[in-house]
C-alpha positions in Angstrom: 84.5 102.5 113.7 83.6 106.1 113.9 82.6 109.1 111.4 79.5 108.4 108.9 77.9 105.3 108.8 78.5 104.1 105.1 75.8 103.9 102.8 75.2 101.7 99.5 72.6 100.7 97.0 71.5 97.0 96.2 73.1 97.1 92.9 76.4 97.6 95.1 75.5 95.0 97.6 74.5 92.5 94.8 77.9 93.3 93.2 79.8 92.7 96.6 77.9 88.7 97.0 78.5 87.8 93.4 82.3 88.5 94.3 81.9 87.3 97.7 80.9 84.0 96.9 83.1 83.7 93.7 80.3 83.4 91.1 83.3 85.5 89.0 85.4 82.4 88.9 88.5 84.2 88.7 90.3 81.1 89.6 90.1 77.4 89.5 89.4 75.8 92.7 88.6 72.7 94.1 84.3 72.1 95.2 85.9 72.3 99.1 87.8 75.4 98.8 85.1 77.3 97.8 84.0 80.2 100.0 80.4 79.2 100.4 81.5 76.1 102.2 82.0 78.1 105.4 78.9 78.2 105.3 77.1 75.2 103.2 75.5 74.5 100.2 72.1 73.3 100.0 71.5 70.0 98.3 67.4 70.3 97.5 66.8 69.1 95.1 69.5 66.3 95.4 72.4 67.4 93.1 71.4 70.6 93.6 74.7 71.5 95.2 76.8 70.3 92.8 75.5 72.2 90.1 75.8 75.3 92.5 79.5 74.2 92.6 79.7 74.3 89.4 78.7 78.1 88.7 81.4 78.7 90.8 84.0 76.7 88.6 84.6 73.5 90.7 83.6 70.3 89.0 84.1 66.8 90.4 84.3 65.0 93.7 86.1 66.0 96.9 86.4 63.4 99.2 86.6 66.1 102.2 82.1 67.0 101.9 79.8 65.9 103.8 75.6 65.7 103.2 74.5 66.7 106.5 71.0 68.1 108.1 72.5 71.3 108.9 70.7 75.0 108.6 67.1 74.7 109.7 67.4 70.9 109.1 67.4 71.5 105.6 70.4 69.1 103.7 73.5 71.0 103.2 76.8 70.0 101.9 79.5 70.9 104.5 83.1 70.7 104.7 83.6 66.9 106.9 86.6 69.0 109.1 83.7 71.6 109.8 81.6 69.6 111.1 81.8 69.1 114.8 82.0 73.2 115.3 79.1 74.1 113.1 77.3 71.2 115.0 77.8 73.6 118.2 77.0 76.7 116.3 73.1 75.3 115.2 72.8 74.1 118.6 69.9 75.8 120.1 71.1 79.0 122.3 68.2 78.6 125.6 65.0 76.4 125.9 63.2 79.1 124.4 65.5 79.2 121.0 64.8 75.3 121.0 61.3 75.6 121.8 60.9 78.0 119.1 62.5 75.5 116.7 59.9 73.0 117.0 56.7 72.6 115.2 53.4 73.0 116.4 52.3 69.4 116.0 53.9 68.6 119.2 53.4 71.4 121.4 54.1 69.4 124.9 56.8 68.2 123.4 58.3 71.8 122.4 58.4 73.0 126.1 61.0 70.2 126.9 63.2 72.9 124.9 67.4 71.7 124.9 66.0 68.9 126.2 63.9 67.7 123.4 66.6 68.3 121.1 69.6 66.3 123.3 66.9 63.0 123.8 66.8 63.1 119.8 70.1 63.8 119.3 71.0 61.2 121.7 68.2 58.3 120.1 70.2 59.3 116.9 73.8 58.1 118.2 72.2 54.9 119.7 70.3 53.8 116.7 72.5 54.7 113.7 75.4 52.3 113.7 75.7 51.6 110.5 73.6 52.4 107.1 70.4 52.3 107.3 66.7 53.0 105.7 65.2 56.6 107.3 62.0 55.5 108.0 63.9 52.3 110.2 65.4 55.3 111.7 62.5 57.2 112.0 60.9 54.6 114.2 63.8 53.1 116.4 64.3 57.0 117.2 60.4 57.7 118.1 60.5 54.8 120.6 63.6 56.0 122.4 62.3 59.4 122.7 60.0 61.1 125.1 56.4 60.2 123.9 55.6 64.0 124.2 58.2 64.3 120.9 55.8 61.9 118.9 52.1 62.6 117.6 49.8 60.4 115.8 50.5 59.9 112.2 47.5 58.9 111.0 49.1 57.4 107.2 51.2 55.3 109.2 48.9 54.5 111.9 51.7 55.0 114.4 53.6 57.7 116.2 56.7 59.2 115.2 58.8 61.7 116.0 58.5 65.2 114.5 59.9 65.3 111.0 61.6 69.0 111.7 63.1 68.2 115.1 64.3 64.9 113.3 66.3 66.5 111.1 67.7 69.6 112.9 68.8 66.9 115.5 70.6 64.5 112.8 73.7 66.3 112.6 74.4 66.6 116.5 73.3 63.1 116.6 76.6 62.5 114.1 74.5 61.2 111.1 75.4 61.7 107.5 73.2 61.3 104.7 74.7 58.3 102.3 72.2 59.6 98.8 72.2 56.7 96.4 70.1 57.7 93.3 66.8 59.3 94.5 67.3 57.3 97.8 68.6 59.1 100.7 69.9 56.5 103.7 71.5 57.4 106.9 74.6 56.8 107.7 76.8 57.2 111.3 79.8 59.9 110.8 82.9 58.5 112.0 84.4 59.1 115.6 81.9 61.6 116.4 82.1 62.7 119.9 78.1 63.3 120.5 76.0 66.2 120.8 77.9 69.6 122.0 77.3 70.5 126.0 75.6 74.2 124.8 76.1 76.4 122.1 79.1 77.5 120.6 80.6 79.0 117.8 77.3 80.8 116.9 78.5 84.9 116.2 81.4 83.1 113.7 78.7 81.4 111.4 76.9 84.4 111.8 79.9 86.5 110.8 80.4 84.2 107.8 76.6 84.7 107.0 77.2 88.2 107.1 80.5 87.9 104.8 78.5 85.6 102.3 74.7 87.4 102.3 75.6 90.8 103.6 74.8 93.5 104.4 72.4 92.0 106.4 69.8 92.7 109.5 69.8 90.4 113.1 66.3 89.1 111.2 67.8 88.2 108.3 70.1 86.1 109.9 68.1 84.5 112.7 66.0 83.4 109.9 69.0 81.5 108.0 69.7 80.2 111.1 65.8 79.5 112.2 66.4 81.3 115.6 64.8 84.1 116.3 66.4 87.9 116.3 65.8 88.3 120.2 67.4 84.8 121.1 70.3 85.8 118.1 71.6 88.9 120.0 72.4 86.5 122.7 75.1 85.3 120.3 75.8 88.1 118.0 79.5 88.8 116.8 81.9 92.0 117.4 83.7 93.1 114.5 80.9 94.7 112.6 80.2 98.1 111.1 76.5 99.1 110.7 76.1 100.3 106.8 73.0 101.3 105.4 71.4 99.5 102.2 69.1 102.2 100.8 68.8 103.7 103.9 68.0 100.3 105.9 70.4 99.3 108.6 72.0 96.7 107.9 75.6 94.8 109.0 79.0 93.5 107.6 82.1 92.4 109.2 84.6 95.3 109.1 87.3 93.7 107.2 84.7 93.5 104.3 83.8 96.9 104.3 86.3 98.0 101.1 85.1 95.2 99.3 81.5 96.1 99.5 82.6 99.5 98.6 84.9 99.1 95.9 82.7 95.9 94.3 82.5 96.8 90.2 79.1 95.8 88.3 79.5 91.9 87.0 79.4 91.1 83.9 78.2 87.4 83.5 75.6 84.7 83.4 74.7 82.2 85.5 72.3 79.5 85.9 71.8 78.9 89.3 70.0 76.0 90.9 67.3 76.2 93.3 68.8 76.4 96.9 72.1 78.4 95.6 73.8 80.1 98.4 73.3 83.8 96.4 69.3 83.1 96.8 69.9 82.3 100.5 69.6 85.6 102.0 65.9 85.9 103.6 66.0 89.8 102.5 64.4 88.5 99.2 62.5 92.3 98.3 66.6 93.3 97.8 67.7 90.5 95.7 64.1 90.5 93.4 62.3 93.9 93.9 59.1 92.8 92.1 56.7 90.8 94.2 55.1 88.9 91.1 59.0 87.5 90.5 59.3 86.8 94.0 56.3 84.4 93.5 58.2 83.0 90.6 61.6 81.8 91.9 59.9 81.2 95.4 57.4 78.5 95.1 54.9 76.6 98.0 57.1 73.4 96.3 59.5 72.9 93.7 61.5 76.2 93.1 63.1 76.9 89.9 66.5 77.5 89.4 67.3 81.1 89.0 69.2 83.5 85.4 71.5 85.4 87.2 72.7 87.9 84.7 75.3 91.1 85.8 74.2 90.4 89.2 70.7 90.8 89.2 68.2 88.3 89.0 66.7 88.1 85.8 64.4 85.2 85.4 63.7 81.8 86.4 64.9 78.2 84.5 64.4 74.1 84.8 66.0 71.1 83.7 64.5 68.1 82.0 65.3 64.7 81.3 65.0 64.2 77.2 66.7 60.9 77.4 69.9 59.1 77.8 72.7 61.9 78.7 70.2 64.7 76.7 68.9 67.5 78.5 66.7 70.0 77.5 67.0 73.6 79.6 63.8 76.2 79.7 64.9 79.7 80.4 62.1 81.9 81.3 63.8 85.4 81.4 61.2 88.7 83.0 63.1 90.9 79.9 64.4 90.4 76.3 67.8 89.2 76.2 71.0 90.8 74.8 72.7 89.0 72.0 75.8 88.9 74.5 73.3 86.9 77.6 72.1 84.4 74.8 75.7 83.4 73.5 76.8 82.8 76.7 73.4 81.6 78.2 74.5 78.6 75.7 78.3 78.3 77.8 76.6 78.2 81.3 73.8 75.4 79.8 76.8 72.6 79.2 78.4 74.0 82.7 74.8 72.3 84.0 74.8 69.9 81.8 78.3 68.0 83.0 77.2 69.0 86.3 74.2 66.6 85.6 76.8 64.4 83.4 74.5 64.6 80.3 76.1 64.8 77.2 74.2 66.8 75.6 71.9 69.6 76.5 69.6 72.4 74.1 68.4 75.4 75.6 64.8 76.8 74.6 64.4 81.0 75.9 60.4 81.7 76.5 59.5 85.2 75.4 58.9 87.4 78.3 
């Protein structure tokens, strides 16, 4: 593309991913035809993602999701058809990319790079044959690995394998996560053909980042992926026009580029659990400005879900339990609320409510 390179605002950019990822809910769809499937939906807390369907205006099962390790090894709910060519997209890009994606706790290990991550994925396929308990898992895998994968666990008085190259292993080791209550089991996925010979398929879930969470930088989306920008460019997609987000440069597929630019103001509220795809993007200073709100909505452990109201950010919420099918919602807003935001701050609590299937719900507003 040639001529000036466009130039935005976040308000604009905030306005183009509420539209993006169909937090308008101009249309009824089913949880699997949602946009933000492309790309996943995180599922931490458990359930997490179905509320996050829900803001989007899908509600009930689809037999065609998966729970899978996916992004970072964090659990996801994917598309099942999707899986086997995002399994090659996460697959790391060189030894370094897959050393980098290993902890420090087992730093031999970590130098075995793809290697490391095929002997785990490998273990996977071998041990999980049918449901079973993760810690079983856990330890049939750390005996069939390299020992230089395992470190002392001094709880446990064993070895085991690294919990974060367990899990960003599980999915190209074709296991599934079978949740049951607050228990989360392993389970095989059917007819899976093992782990992918290299990587593949990277630049178009980086293009579908970019359609979902952009404008964004190479950083920003290494960091979704948890690569790194230098091993990223190895794998980064044509099609893109370079636009400027208050005067940072930033990218976007091309066929997007009218819809960032012609994207009106929302007008709507949303409650939207911790882990929604709209708080994915890792440029948090453009989605929450203010550092001290940052520190809110972005906690060391158990995040709050998040008042999205016209497309900006504007305060943190949680859930509790008050009893059979009640549930009682605390809405901490970082401004006074319109008359308009209340009323329907009330509509979007009974969208979470049925996503929780409680019956009832009441919504208390702290003052700011």
């Amino acid at each position: 593309m040639t001529g000036r390179t466009p130039e935005v605002d976040r308000r604009q950019v905030l306005a183009y991913r509420v539209a993006a990822q169909q937090l308008d809910r101009t249309a009824d769809r089913r949880a699997g035809d949602l946009a933000v499937l492309a790309l996943g939906v995180q599922d931490t807390p458990y359930g997490a993602a179905r509320q996050a369907l829900a803001a989007r205006g899908a509600t009930g099962p689809d037999d065609r999701l998966e729970l899978v390790w996916s992004m970072r090894g964090a659990p996801h709910l994917h598309r099942r058809a999707d899986l086997p060519r995002l399994t090659a997209a996460l697959w790391p890009l060189t030894d370094v990319d897959a050393t980098r994606r290993m902890p420090g706790q087992i730093r031999e290990g970590a130098r075995l790079g793809l290697a490391a991550f095929r002997a785990t994925a490998e273990a996977f396929q071998a041990v999980v044959t049918a449901e079973m308990e993760r810690g079983a898992v856990s330890r049939a895998v750390s005996e069939l690995v390299p020992a230089a994968l395992t470190y002392d666990c001094q709880p446990c008085r064993s070895r085991h394998i690294s919990g974060a190259l367990f899990q960003q292993a599980g999915l190209a080791g074709g296991v599934r996560l079978a949740v049951s209550g607050r228990a989360a089991r392993l389970a095989p996925l059917p007819d899976w053909p093992g782990p992918p010979a290299e990587a593949a398929h990277t630049a178009e879930v980086v293009t579908t980042h970019l359609r979902l969470l952009g404008p964004a930088t190479v950083g920003d989306a290494a960091g979704f992926l948890g690569s790194s920008a230098t091993e990223l460019r190895r794998a980064w997609p044509t099609g893109l026009t370079e636009v400027r987000v208050d005067g940072r440069a930033t990218w976007l597929p091309t066929d997007a580029l009218d819809a960032l630019t012609g994207a009106s103001p929302p007008r709507l509220v949303r409650l939207l659990p911790p882990g929604d795809p709209f708080l994915a993007g890792r440029d948090r200073d453009l989605l929450v400005p203010v550092r001290e709100h940052q520190q809110q909505l972005w906690r060391p452990v158990g995040n709050p879900g998040a008042l999205l109201v016209d497309g900006e950010v504007a305060g943190t919420w949680r859930a509790r339990q008050a009893g059979k099918g009640r549930l009682e919602l605390t809405v901490s807003p970082w401004s006074t609320l319109s008359t308009r935001v209340r009323r329907e701050l009330d509509s979007e609590a009974a969208t979470v409510a049925e996503a929780r299937a409680a019956t009832d719900v009441r919504v208390e507003v702290d003052k700011p």
